[in-house]
DSSP file (Angstrom, degrees, kcal/mol; ACC not computed):
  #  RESIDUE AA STRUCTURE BP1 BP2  ACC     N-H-->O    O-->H-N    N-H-->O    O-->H-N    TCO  KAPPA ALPHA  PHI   PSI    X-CA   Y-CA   Z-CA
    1    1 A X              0   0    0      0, 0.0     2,-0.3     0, 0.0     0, 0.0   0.000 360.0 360.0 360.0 136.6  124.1   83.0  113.4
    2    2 A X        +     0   0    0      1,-0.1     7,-0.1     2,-0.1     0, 0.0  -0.597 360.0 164.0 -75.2 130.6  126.5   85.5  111.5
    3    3 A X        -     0   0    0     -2,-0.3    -1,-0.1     5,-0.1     7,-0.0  -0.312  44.8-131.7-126.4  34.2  124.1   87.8  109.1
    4    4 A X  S    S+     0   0    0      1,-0.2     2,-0.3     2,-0.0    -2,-0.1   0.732  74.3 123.5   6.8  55.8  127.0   90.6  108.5
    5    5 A X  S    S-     0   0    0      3,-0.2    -1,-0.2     5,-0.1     5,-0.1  -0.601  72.6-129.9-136.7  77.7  124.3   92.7  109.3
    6    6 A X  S    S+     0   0    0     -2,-0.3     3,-0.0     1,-0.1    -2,-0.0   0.105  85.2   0.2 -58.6 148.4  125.1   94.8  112.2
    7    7 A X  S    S+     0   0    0      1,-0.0     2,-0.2     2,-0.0    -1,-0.1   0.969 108.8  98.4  28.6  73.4  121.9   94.5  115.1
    8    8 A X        -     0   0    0     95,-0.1    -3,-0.2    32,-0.1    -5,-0.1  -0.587  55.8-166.6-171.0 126.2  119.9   92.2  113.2
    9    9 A X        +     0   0    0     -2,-0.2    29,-0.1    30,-0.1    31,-0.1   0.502  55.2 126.4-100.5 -30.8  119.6   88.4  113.6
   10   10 A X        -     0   0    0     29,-0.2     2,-0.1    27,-0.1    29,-0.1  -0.079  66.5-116.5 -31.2 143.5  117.7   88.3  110.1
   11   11 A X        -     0   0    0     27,-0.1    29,-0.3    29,-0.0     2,-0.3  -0.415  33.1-163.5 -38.1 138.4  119.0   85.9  107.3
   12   12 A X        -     0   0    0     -2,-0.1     3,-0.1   119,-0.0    -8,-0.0  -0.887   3.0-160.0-142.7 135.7  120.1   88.0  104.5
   13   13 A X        -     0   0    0      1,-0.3     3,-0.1    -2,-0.3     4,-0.1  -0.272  45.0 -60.3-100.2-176.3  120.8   86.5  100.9
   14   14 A X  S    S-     0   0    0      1,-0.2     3,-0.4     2,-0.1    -1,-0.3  -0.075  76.3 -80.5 -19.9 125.2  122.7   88.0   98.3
   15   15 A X  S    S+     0   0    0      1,-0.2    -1,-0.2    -3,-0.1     3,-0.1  -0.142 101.8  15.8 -95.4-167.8  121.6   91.1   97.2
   16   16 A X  S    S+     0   0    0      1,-0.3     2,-0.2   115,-0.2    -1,-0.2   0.959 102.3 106.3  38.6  57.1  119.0   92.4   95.0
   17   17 A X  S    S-     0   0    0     -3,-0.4     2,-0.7   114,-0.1   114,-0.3  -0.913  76.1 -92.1-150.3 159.4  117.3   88.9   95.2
   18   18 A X        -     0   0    0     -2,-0.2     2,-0.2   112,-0.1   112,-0.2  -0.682  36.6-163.4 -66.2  97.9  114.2   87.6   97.0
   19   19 A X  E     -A  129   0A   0    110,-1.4   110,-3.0    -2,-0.7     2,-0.2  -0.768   9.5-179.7-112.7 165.3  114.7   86.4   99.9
   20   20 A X  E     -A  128   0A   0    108,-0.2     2,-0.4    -2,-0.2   108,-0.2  -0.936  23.1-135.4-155.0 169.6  112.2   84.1  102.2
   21   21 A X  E     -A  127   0A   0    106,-1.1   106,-3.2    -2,-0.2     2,-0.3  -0.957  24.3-173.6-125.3 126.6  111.5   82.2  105.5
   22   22 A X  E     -A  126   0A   0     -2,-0.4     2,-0.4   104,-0.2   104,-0.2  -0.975   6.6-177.3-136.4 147.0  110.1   78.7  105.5
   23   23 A X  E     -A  125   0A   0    102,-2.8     2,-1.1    -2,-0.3   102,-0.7  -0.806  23.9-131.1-124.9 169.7  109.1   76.7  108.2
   24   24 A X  E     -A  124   0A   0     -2,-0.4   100,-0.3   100,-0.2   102,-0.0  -0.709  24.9-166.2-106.2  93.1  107.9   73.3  108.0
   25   25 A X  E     -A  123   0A   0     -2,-1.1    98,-0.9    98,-0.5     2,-0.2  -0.416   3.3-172.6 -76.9 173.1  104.0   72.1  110.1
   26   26 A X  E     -A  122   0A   0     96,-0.2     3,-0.4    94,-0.1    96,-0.2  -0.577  51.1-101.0-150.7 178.6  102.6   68.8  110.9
   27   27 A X  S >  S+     0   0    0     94,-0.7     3,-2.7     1,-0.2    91,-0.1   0.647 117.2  78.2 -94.8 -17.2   99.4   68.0  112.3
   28   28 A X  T 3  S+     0   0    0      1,-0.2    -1,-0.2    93,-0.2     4,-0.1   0.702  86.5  63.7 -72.5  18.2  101.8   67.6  115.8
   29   29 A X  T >   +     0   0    0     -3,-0.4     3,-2.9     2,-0.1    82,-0.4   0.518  68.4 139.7 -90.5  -0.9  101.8   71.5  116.2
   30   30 A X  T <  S+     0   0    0     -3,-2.7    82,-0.2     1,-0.3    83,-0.1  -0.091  70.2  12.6 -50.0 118.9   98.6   71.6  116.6
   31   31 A X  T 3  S+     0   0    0     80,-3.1    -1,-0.3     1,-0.5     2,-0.1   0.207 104.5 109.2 106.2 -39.8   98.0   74.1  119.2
   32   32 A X    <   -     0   0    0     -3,-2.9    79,-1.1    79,-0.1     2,-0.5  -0.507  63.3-133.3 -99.7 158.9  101.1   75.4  119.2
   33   33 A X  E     -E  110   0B   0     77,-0.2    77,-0.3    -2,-0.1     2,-0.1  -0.957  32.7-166.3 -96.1 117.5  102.8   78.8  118.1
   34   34 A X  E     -E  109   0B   0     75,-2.0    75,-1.4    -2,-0.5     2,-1.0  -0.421  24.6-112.0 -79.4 155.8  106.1   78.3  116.1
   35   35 A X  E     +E  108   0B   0      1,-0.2    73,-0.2    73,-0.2     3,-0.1  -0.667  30.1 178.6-111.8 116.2  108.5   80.4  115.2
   36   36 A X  E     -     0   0B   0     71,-1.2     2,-0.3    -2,-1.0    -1,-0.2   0.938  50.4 -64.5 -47.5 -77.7  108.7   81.1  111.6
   37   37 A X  E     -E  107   0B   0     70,-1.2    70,-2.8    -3,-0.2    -1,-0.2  -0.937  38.3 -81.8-169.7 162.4  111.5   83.5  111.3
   38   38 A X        -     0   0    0     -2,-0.3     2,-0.3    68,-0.2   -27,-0.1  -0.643  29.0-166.4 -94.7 172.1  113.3   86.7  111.7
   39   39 A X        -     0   0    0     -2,-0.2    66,-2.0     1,-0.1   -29,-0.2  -0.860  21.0-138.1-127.7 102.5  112.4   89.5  109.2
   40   40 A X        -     0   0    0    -29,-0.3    65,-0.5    -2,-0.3     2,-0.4   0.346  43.4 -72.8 -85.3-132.7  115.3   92.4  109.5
   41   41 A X  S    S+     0   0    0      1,-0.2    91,-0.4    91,-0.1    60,-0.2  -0.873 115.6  20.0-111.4 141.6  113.8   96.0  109.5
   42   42 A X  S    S+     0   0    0     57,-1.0    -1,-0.2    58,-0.6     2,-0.2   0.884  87.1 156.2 106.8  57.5  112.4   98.0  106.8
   43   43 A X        -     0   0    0     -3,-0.3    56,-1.3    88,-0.2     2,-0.4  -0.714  38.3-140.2-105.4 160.5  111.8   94.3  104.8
   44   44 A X  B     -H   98   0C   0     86,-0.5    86,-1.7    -2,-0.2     2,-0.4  -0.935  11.1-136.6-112.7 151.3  109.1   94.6  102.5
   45   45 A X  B     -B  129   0A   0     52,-5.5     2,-0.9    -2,-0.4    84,-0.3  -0.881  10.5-137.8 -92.0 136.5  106.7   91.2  102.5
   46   46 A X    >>  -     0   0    0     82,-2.4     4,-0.8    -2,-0.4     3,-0.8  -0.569  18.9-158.1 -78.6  57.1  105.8   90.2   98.9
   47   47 A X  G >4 S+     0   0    0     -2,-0.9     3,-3.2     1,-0.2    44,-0.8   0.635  81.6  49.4   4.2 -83.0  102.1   89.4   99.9
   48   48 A X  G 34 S+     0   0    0      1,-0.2    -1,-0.2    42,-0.1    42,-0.1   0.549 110.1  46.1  10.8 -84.5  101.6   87.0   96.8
   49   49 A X  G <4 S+     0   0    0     -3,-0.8     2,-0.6    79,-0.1    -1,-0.2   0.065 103.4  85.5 -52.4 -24.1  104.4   85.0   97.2
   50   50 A X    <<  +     0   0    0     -3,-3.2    41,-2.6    -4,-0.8    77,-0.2  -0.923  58.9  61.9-122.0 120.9  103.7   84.6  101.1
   51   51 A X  E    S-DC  90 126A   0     75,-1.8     2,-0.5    -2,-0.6    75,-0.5  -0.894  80.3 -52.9 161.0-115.9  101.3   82.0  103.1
   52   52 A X  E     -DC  89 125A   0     37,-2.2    37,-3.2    -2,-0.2     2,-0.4  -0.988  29.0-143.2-162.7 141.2  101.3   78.1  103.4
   53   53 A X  E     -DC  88 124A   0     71,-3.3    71,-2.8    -2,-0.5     2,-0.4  -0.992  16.6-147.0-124.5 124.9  101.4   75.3  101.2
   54   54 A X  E     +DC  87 123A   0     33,-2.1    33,-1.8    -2,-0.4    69,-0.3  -0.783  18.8 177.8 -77.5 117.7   99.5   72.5  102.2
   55   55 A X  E    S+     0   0A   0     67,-1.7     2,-0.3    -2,-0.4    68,-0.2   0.771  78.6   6.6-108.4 -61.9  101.1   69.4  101.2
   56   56 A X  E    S- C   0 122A   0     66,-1.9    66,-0.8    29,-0.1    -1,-0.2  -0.991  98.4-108.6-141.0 112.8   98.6   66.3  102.8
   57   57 A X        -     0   0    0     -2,-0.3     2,-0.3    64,-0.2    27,-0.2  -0.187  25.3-113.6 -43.3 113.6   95.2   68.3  104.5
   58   58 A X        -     0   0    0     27,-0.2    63,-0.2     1,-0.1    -1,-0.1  -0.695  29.1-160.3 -81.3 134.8   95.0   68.4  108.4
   59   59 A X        +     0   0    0     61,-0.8    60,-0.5    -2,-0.3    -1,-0.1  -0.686  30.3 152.0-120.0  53.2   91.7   66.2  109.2
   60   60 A X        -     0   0    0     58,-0.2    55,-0.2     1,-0.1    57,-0.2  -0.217  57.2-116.3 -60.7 160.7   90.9   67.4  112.7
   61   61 A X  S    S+     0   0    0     55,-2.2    54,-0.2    53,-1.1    -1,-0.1   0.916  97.6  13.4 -67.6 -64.6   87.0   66.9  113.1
   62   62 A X  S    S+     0   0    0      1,-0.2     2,-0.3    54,-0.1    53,-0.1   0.895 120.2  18.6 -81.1 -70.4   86.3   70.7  113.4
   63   63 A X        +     0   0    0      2,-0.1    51,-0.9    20,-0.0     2,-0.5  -0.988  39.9 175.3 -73.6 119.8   88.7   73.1  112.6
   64   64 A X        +     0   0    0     -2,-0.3    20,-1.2    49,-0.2    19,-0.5  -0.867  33.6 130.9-155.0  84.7   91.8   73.2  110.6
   65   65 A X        -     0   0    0     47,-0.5    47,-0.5    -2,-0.5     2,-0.3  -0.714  36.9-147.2-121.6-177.4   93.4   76.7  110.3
   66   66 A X  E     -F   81   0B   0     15,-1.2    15,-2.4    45,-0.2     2,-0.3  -0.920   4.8-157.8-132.4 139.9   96.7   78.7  110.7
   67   67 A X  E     - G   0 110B   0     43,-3.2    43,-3.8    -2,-0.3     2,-0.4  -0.978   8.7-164.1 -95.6 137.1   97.4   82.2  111.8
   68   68 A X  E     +FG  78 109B   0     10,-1.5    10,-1.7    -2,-0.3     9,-0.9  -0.913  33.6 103.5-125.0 152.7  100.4   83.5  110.7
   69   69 A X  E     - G   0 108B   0     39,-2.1    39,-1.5    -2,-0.4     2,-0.4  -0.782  58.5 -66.0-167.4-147.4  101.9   87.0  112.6
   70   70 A X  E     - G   0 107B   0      3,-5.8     3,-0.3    -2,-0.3    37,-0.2  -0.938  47.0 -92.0-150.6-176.5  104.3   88.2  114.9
   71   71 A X  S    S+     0   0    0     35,-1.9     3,-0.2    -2,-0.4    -1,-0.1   0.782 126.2  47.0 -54.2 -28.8  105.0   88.0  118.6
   72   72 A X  S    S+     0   0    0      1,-0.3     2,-0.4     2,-0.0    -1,-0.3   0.928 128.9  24.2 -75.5 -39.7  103.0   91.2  119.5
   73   73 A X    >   -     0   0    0     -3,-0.3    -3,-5.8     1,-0.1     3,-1.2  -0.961  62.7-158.3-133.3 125.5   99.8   89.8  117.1
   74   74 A X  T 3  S+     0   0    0     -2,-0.4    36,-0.2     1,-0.3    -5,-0.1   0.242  89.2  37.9 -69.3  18.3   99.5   86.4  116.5
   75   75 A X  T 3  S+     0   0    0     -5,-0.2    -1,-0.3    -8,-0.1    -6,-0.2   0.022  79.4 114.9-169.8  33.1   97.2   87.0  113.2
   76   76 A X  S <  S+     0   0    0     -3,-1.2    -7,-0.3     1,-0.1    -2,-0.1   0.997  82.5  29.0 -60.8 -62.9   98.7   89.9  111.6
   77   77 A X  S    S+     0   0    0     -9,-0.9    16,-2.1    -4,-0.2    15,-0.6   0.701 135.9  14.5-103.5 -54.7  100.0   88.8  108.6
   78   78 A X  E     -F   68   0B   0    -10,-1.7   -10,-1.5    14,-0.2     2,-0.4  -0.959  61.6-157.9-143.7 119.1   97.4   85.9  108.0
   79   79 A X  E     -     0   0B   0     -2,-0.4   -12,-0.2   -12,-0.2    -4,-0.1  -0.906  69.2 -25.6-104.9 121.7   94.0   85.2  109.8
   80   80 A X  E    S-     0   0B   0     -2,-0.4   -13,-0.2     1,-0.2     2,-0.2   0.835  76.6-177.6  52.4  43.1   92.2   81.1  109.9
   81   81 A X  E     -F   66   0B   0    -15,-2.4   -15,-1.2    -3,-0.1     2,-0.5  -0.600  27.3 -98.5 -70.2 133.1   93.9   80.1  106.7
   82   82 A X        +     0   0    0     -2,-0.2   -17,-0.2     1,-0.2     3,-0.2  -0.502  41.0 171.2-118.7 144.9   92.9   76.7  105.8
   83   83 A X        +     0   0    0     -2,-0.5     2,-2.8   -19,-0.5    -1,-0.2   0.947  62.6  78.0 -60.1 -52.7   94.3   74.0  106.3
   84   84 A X  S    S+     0   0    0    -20,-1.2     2,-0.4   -27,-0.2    -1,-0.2   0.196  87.3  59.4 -39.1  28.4   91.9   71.4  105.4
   85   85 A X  S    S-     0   0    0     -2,-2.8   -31,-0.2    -3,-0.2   -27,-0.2  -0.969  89.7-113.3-159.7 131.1   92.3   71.5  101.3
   86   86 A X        +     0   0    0     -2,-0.4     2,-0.3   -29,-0.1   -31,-0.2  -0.355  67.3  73.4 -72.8 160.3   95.6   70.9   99.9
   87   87 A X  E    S-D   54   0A   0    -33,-1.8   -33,-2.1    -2,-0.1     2,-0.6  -0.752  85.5 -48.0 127.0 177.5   97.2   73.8   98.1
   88   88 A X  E     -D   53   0A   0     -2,-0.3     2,-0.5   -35,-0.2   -35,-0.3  -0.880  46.7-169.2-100.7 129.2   98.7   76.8   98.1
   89   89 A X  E     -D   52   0A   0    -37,-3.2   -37,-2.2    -2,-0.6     3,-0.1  -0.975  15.9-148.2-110.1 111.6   96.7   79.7  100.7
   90   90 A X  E     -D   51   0A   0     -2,-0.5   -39,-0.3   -39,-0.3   -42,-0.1  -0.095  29.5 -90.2 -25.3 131.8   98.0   83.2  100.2
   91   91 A X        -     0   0    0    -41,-2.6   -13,-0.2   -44,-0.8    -1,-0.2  -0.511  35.6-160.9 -74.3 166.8   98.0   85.6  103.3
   92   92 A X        +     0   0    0    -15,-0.6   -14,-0.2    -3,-0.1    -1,-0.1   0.477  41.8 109.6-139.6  -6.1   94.9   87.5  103.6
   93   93 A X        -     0   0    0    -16,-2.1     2,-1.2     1,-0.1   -16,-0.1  -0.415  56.2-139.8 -67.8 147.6   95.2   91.2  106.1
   94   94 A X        +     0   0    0     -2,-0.1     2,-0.2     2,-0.0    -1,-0.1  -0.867  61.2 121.1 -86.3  80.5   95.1   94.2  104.5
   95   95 A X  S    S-     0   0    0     -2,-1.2     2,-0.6   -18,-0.1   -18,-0.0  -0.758  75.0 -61.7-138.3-152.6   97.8   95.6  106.7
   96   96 A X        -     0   0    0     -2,-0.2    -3,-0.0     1,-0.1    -2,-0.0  -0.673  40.0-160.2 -97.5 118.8  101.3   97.2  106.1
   97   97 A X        +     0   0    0     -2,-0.6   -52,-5.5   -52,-0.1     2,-0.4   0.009  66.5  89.2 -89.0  33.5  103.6   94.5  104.4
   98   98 A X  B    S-H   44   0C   0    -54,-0.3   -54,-0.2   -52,-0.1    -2,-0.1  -0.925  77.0-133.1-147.3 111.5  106.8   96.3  105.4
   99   99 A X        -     0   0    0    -56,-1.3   -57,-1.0    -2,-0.4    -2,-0.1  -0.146  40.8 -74.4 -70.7 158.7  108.2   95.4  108.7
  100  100 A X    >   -     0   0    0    -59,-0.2   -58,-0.6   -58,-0.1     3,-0.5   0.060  25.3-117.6 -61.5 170.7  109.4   98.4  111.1
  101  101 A X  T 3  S+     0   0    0      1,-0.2     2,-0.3   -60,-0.2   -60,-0.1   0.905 101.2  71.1 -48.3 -48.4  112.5  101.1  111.3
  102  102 A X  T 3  S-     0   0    0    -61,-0.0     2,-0.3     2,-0.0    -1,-0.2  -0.199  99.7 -45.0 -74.4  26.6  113.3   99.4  114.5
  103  103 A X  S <  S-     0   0    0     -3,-0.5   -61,-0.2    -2,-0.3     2,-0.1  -0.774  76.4 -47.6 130.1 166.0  114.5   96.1  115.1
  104  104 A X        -     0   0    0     -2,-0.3     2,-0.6   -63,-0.1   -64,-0.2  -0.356  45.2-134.6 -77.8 160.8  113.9   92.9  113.9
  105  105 A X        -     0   0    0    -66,-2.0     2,-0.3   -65,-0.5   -68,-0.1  -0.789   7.1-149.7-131.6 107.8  110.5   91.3  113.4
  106  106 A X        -     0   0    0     -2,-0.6   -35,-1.9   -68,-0.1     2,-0.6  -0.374  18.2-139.8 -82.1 126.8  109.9   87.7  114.6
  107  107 A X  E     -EG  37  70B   0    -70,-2.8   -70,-1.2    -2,-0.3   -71,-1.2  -0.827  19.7-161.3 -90.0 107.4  107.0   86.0  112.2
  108  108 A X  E     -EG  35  69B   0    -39,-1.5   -39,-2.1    -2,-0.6     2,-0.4  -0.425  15.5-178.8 -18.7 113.7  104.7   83.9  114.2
  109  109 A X  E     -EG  34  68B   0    -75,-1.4   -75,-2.0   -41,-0.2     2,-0.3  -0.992   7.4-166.0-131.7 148.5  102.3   81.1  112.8
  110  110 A X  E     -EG  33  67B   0    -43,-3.8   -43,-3.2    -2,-0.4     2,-0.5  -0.978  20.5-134.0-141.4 142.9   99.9   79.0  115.3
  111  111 A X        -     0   0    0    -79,-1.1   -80,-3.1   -82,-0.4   -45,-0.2  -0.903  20.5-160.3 -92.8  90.8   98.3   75.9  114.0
  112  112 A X        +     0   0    0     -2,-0.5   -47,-0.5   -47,-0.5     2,-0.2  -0.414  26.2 150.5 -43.5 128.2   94.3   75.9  115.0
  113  113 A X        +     0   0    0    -49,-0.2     2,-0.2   -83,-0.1   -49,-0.2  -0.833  11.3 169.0-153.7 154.4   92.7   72.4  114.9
  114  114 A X        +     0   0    0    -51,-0.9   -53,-1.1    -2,-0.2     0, 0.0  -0.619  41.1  52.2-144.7-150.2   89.5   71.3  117.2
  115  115 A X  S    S-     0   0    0     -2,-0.2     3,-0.1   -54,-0.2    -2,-0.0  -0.087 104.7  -5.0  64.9-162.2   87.2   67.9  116.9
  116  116 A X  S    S-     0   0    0      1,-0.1   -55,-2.2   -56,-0.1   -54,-0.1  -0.026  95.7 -86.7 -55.6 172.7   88.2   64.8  116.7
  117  117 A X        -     0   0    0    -57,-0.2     2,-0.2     1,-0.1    -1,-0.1  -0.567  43.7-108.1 -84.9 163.0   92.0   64.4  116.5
  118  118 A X        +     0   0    0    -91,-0.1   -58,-0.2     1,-0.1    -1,-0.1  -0.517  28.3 176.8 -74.8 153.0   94.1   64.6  113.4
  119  119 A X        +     0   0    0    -60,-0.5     2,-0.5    -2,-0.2    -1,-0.1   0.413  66.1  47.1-119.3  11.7   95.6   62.1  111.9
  120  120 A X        +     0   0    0    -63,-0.1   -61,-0.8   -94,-0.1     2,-0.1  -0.964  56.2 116.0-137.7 156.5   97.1   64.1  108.5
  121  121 A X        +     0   0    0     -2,-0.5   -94,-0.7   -63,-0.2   -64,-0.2  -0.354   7.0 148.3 135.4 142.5   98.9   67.1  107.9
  122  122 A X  E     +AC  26  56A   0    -66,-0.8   -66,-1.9   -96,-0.2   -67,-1.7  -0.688  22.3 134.6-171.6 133.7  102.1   68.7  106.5
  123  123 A X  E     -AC  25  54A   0    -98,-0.9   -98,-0.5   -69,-0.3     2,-0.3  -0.776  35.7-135.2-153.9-166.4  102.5   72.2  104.7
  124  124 A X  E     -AC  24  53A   0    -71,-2.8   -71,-3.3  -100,-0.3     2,-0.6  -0.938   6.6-141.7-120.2 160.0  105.0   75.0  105.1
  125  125 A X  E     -AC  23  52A   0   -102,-0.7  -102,-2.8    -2,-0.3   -73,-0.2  -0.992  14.8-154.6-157.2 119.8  104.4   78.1  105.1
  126  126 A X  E     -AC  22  51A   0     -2,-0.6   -75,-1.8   -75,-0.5     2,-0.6  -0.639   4.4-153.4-131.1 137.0  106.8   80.4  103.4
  127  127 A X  E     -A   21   0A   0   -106,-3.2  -106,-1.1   -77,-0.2     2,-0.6  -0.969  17.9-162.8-120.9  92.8  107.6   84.5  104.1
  128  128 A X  E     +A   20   0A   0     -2,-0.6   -82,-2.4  -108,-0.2  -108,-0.2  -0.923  15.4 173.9-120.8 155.8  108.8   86.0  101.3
  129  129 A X  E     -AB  19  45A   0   -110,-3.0  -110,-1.4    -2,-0.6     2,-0.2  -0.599  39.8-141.5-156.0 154.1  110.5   89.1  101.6
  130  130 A X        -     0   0    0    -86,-1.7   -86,-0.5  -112,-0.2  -112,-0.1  -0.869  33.7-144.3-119.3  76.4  112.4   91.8  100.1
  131  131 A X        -     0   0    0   -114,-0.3     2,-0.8    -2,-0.2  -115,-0.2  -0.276  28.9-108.3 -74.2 154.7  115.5   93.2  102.8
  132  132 A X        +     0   0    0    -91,-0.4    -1,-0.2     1,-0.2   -91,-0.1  -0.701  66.1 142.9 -89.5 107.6  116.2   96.8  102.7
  133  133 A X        +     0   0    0     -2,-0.8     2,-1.0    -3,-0.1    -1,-0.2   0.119  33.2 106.7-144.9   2.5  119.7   96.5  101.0
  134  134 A X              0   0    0      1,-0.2    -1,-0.1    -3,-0.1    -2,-0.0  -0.334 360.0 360.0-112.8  96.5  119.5   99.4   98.9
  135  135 A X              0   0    0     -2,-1.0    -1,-0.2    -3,-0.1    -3,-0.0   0.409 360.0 360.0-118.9 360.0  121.7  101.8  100.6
């Protein structure tokens, strides 16, 4: 995909606008890691703005979270966010919300469920971001 962004695969919108990555779950990921999105370098994350909206509540018996991160840690960005309540769930680390100098930074989520199986769920779960565009 073309980003006129030389070495960088990120999306980049117009600038001096807000830009974000959304990805769409189901209760079939369960288990699985997806891949969100690209991030380009020196993006700042709007914390706030940034987690998963739960649409219809995954009804696993036990457990029904998300972590959301990136390839090197699966649960930077967001650790056991739950699914199970409709709504919107914020990301929750305390870490650095401003991606590195070096390269792009691919955003991670895996979908946690245990118990019985589900039979509901859908949310997405939305990155939004600030790209380093003032140069």
């Amino acid at each position: 995909m073309a980003t006129n962004q030389q070495g960088s695969l990120a999306r980049y919108n117009t600038p001096q606008q807000i830009s974000y990555l959304r990805k769409a779950i189901t209760l079939a990921d369960g288990g699985k890691t997806v891949t969100v999105g690209i991030l380009p370098p020196n993006a700042i994350i709007l914390k706030p703005l940034s987690g998963v909206s739960v649409h219809t509540v995954f009804n696993a018996g036990t457990t029904n979270t998300l972590d959301v991160g990136t390839t090197a840690d699966g649960d930077f960005y967001g650790t056991a966010l739950a699914l199970g309540t409709a709504g919107f769930v914020p990301l929750d680390e305390a870490v650095s919300f401003k991606t590195g100098a070096n390269g792009d930074t691919y955003v991670t989520a895996t979908v946690n469920m245990s118990g019985t199986a589900a039979t509901t769920g859908s949310a997405d779960i939305i990155v939004a971001f600030i790209p380093n565009n003032d140069k």
